[in-house]
C-alpha positions in Angstrom: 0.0 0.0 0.0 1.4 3.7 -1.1 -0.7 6.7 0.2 1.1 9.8 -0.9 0.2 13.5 -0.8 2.4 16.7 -1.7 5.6 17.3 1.2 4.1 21.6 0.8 1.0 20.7 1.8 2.4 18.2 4.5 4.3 21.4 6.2 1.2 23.4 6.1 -0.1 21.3 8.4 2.8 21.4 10.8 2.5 25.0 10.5 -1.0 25.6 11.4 -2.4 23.2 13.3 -2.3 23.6 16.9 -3.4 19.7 17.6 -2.7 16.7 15.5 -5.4 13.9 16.8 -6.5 13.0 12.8 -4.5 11.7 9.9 -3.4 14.0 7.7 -5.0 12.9 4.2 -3.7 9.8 2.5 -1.4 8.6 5.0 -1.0 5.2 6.3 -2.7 4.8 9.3 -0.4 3.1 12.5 -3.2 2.3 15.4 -3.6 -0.7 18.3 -6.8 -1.4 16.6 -8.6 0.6 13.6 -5.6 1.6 11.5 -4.3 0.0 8.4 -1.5 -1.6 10.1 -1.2 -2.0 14.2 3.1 -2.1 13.8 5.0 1.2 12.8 7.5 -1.5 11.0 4.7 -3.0 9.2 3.5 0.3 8.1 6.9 1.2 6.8 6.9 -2.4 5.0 4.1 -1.1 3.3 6.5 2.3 1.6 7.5 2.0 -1.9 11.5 2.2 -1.7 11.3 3.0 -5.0 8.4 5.9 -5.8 9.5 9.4 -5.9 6.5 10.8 -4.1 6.2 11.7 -0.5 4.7 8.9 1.7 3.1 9.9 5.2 2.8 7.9 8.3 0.1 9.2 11.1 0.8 6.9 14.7 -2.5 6.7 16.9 -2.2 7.4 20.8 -0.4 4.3 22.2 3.0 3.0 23.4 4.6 0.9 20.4 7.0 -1.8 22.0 9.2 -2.3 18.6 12.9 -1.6 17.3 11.9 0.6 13.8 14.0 0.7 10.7 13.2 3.3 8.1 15.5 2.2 5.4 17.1 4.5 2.5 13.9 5.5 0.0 13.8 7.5 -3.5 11.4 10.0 -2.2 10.4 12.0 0.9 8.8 10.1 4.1 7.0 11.9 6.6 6.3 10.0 9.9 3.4 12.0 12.4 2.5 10.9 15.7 -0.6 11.8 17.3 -0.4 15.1 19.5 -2.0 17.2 21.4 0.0 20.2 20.6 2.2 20.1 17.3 4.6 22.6 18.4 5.8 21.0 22.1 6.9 17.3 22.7 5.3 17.4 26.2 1.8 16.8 24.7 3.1 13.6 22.4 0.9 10.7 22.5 3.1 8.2 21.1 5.9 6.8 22.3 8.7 4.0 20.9 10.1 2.1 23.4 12.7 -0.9 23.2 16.0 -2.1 25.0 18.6 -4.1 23.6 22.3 -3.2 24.7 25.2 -2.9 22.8 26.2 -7.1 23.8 22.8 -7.8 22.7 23.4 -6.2 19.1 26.9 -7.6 18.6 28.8 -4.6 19.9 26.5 -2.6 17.0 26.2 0.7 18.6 23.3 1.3 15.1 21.8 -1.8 15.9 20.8 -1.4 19.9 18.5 1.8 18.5 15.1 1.9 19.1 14.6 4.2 15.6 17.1 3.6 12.5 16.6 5.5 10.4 18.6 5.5 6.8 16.4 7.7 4.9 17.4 11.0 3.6 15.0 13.5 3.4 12.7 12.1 6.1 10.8 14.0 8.9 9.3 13.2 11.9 7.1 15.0 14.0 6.2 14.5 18.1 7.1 11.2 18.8 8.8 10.0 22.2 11.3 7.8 21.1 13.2 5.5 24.2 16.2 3.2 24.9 15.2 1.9 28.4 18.0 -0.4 28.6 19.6 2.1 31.6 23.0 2.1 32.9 23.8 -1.2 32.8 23.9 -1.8 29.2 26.1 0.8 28.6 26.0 2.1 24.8 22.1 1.8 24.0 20.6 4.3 21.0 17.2 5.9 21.0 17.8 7.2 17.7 20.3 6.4 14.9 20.3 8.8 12.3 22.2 8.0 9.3 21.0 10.3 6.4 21.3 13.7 5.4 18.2 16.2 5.4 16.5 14.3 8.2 14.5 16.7 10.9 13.2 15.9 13.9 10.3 18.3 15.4 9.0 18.4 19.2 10.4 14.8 19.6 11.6 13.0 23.1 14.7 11.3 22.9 15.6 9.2 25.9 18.4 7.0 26.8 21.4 6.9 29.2 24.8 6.2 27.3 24.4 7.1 23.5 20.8 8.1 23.5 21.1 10.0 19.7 23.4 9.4 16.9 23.8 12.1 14.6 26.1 10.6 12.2 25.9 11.3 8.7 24.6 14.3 6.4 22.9 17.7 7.4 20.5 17.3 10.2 17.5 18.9 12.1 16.7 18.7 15.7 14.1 21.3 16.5 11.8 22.1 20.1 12.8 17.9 20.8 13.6 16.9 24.6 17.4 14.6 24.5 18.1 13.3 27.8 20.9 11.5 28.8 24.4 10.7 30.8 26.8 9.6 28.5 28.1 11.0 25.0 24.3 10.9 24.9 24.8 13.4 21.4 27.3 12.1 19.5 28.3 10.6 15.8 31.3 11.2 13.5 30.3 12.8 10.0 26.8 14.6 11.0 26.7 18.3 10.7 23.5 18.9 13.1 21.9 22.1 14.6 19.8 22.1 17.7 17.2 24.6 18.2 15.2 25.5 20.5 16.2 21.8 22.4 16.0 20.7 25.9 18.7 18.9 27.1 18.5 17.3 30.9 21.0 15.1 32.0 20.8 12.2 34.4 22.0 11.6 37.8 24.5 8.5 38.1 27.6 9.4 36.6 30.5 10.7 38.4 31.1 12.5 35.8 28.8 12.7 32.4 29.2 14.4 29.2 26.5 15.6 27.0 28.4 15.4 23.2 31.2 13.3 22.3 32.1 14.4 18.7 34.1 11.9 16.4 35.4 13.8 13.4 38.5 12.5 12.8 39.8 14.9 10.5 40.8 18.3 9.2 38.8 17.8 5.6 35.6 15.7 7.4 32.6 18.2 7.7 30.7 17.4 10.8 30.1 19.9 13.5 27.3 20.3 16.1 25.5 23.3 17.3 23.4 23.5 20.2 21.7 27.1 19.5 19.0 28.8 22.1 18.4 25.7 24.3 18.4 24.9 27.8 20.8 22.5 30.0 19.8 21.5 33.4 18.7 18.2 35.1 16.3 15.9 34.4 13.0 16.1 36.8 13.2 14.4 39.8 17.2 13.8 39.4 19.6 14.9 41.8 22.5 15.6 39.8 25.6 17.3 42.3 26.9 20.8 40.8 30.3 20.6 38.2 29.0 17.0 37.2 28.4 17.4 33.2 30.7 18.5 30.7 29.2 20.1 27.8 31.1 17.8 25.5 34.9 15.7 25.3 36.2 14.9 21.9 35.7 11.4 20.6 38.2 12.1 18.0 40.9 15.1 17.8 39.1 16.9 15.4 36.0 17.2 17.3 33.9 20.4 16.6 30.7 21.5 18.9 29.5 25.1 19.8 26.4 25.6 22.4 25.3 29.4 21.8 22.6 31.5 23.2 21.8 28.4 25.7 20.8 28.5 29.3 23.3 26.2 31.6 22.8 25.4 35.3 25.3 24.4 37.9 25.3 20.8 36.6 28.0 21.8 34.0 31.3 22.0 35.2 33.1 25.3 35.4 35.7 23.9 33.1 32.7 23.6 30.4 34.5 20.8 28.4 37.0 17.6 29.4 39.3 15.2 27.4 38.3 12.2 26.1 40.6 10.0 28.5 43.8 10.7 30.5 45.8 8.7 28.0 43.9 9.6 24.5 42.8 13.7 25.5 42.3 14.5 21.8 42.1 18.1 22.2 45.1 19.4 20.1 43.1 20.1 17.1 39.1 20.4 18.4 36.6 23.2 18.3 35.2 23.7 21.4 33.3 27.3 21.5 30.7 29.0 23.2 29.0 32.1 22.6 26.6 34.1 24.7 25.4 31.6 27.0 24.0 32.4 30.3 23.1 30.7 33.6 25.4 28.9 36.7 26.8 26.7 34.1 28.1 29.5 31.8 30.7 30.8 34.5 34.1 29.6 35.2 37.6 29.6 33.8 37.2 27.2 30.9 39.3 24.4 29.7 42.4 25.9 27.8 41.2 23.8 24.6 37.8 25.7 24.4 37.4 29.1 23.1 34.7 32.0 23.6 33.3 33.1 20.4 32.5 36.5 19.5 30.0 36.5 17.2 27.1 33.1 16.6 27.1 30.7 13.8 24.1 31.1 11.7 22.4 28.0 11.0 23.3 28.5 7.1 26.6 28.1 8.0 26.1 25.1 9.7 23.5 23.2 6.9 23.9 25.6 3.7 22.4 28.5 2.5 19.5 26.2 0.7 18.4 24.8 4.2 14.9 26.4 3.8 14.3 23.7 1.3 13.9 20.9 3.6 13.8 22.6 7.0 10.3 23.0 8.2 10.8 26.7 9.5 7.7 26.9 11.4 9.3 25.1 14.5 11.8 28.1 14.6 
């Protein structure tokens, strides 16, 4: 089965509606009873890899206890899930859970993620999206992202070590929730802006670290941006003051910025920590800030990091053409 409507029209609706409780016309219909499929992975079986056309999936209230894949597709998919309030993850009324650790998956970090997705182009829109495998497992993905153009709008990412992978392509994270203890943003090839995102860490670690950027090299284009979001921790965690780092470099050419954000005590005066004692990785890594405020904005920083004196503009970050697959209206 192919339902398909125009990807304009499909942003319209994002735009305007305050609620999303009915399928948007000709979508596949995900639903514990009543829909056209009661799986989001048999949904997705039902997408034409192949068609050129935008495909749309619309998930019904409910909590969906299933890994998803979203393999690579010829033209745009859209994936909705049922809300509330379009513009705010905290009235989502779908959520994807699963746990499977990194042992489990065969020491895959990809393959312990509740959502793979390998689709360029894609979006999805107000789904919670969980790894509730916890501390023990170690390395255990909400989301693997693996595609360029992807965006992610008023989503809930949780996990503890690894929760999101942004790790290939240009990529959208827009008014989502990402919550974490551990590298809990991190990937290798990704460039990736976060707007508007709140970011809560967990209490646990001695010491936690909210990116852990891999680019290995001088010529390899990732970078992350955190831009106008907020840091502090999670409700109903305890997490002691100086815990977090806002990021250590998984590889020596690591680049992240967090600008314009609001950071409590939990981050460290120091703002930013090696990777290890014996591999720090910091000869060559972009660490910056710029105009960020709060408890967690003070303090003599690490001497790797830098203060910034004027913001990256999201252009710079995903190209000046980003309009053309960015949905604006989350912004």
């Amino acid at each position: 089965m192919v339902k398909s409507v125009l990807a304009s029209a499909l942003f319209a609706v994002s735009a305007l509606a305050a609620s999303r409780t009915t399928a948007p016309a000709g979508s596949i219909v995900v639903a514990k009873s009543g829909g056209d499929y009661d799986t989001i992975g048999a949904a997705i079986d039902a997408l034409s890899t192949t068609s050129t056309e935008t495909q749309t999936i619309f998930i019904k209230e409910g909590v969906y206890n299933e890994q998803v894949y979203l393999p690579a597709m010829k033209g745009k998919v859209i994936i909705y899930g049922e809300t509330e309030n379009t513009d705010t993850y905290e009235d989502n009324l779908v959520t994807v859970t699963h746990a499977i650790s990194y042992t489990d998956a065969g020491e895959n970090d990809d393959l312990t993620a509740t959502f793979r997705n390998k689709a360029a182009g894609s979006q999805v829109y107000n789904l919670n999206i969980a790894n509730t495998c916890g501390q023990a497992c170690h390395q255990a993905l909400a989301l693997s992202a693996w595609a360029t153009e992807q965006g992610y709008y008023a989503c809930n990412f949780t996990g503890y070590q690894d929760t999101l992978l942004a790790q290939t392509g240009n990529q959208i994270y827009a008014k989502s929730y990402i919550e974490g203890a551990v590298d809990f943003i991190f990937g290798q090839h990704a460039r990736a802006w976060f707007q508007e995102c709140d970011i809560r860490v967990l209490e646990g670690p001695t010491s936690g670290y909210i990116t852990a950027n891999g680019r290995s090299s001088e010529s390899d284009t990732s970078y992350y941006v955190i831009n106008k979001s907020t840091v502090s921790a999670a409700e109903g965690n305890d997490v002691s003051a100086g815990t977090y780092y806002l990021g250590r470099p998984w590889s020596q050419y690591a680049r992240v910025v967090f600008q314009q954000t609001s950071l409590t005590n939990v981050i460290n005066s120091l703002g930013w920590t090696t990777w290890s004692t014996s591999t720090p990785n910091t000869e060559n890594v972009t660490f910056g800030e710029y105009d960020n405020t709060g408890a967690g904005a003070k303090g003599t920083r690490a001497t790797f990091a830098e203060k910034l004196t004027t913001k990256l503009n999201i252009a710079d970050i995903l190209g000046s053409d980003f309009t053309s697959w960015v949905d604006t209206s989350y912004f």
